[in-house]
C-alpha positions, 0 to 999 in steps of 0.5 A, a space after each residue: 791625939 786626934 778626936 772626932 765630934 758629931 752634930 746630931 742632926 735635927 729631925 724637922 717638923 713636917 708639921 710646921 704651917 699644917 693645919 688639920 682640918 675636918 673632912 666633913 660634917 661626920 669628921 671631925 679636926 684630927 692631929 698632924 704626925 710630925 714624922 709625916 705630915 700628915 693628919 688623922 681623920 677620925 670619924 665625928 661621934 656617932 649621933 652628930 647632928 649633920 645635913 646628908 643634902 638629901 631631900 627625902 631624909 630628916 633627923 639626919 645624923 652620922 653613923 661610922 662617918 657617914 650622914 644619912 637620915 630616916 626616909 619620910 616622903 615614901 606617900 608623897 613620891 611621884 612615879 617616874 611616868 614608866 612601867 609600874 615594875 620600873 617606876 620606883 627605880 625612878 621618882 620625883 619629889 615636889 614641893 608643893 607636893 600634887 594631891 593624890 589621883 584616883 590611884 592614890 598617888 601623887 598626881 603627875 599634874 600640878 595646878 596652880 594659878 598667879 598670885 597663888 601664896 604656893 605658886 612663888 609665895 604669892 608673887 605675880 610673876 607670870 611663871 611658878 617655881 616649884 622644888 623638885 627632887 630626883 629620888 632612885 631605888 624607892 623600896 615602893 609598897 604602894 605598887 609592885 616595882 624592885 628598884 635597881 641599880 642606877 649607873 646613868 641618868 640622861 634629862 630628856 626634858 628640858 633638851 640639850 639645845 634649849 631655847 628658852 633661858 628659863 628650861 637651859 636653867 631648870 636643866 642645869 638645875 636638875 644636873 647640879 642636884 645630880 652631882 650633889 647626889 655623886 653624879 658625874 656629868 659627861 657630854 659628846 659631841 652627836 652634831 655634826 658629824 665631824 665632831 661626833 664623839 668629842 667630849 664637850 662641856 657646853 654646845 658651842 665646843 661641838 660647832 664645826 666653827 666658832 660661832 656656827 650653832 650647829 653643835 650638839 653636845 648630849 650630856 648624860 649624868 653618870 654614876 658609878 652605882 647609884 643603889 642606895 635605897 631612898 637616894 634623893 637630890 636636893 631640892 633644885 629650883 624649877 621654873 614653869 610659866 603658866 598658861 593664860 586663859 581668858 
């Protein structure tokens, strides 16, 4: 007589080590599947106080996963500098915010001297740092505009090439608050001719030798739709040194 016996086989843990984390601040830690190893992602409680990043935004909490807060600075928004029907599809945002003009806008001009307490905090150094923001789609009721949707953003100020320490780090700056907002930063080769069009990250991947300086790598910020109303980017760090006068 001949009898057969079986080992049930153990079914393993694909959960063993895994540690389930939060996706963000409007997530919160879920649970590991042992069949799969992989972990929930519930959404955090609607009303969990949370930082959306946005510097036109307070009381910022999450809503079905996702932060946002009530727009607040719609008075203190400087016009972008271009046609009144395109203005609001591009605004800045400063701090110290400029006192009105005649129109009754922020004045695109800032005024400040050394040693100014809203110039540095006081510090004499010979230059001024200001926090700027970048804010899209601005439903504008100060003036007729209709914002529109964003796809690109290039900086033409500072360039792409500059010369001074100081605006090659307001740039980057202004790209970095660009990408905390979901921008991707993008760069071709437009000199010299025999490298246009390669993508490049810095101006030196676009000199027709090592170390020639003849390289121009235009960088551009783009998005795959930027139309949220009141979208705006952090705060970035800007540098401006001040005219002397005697």
């Amino acid at each position: 007589m001949q009898t057969e016996t079986s080992t049930p086989t153990k079914t393993p843990d694909r959960c063993a080590g895994v540690t389930c984390t939060a996706l963000d601040q409007c997530h919160i830690a879920g649970t590991c599947d042992p069949a799969t190893g992989i972990c929930s992602n519930p959404v955090a409680p609607d009303g969990t106080a949370c930082d959306d990043g946005d510097a036109c935004t307070t009381n910022d909490t999450c809503s079905a996963g996702r932060c946002a807060g009530a727009t607040t600075c719609q008075n203190n928004l400087i016009p972008g500098g271009g046609s009144v029907k395109t203005d609001c599809t591009h605004e800045w945002l400063a701090d110290p915010s400029p006192s009105p003009d005649r129109s009754g806008l922020p004045a695109k001009r800032i005024e400040y001297t050394d040693d100014d307490p809203a110039c540095d905090f006081g510090a004499a150094t010979g230059a001024c740092t200001f926090h700027v923001a970048m804010c899209f789609n601005a439903a504008e009721q100060r003036f007729a505009c209709t914002p529109s949707d964003v796809r690109q953003v290039k900086l033409a100020q500072p360039g792409v090439k500059p010369r001074d320490p100081v605006d090659a780090a307001n740039r980057a700056a202004l790209e970095a608050a660009l990408v905390r907002l979901g921008g991707d930063v993008q760069g071709f080769c437009t000199q010299p001719w025999v490298k246009h069009g390669l993508p490049c990250a810095a101006n030196s991947e676009c000199d027709s030798a090592p170390g020639t300086g003849d390289g121009t790598c235009s960088r551009t910020v783009n998005f795959a739709y930027l139309s949220a109303p009141y979208a705006c980017t952090p705060f970035a760090d800007i540098t401006v040194p001040l005219r002397q006068t005697v």
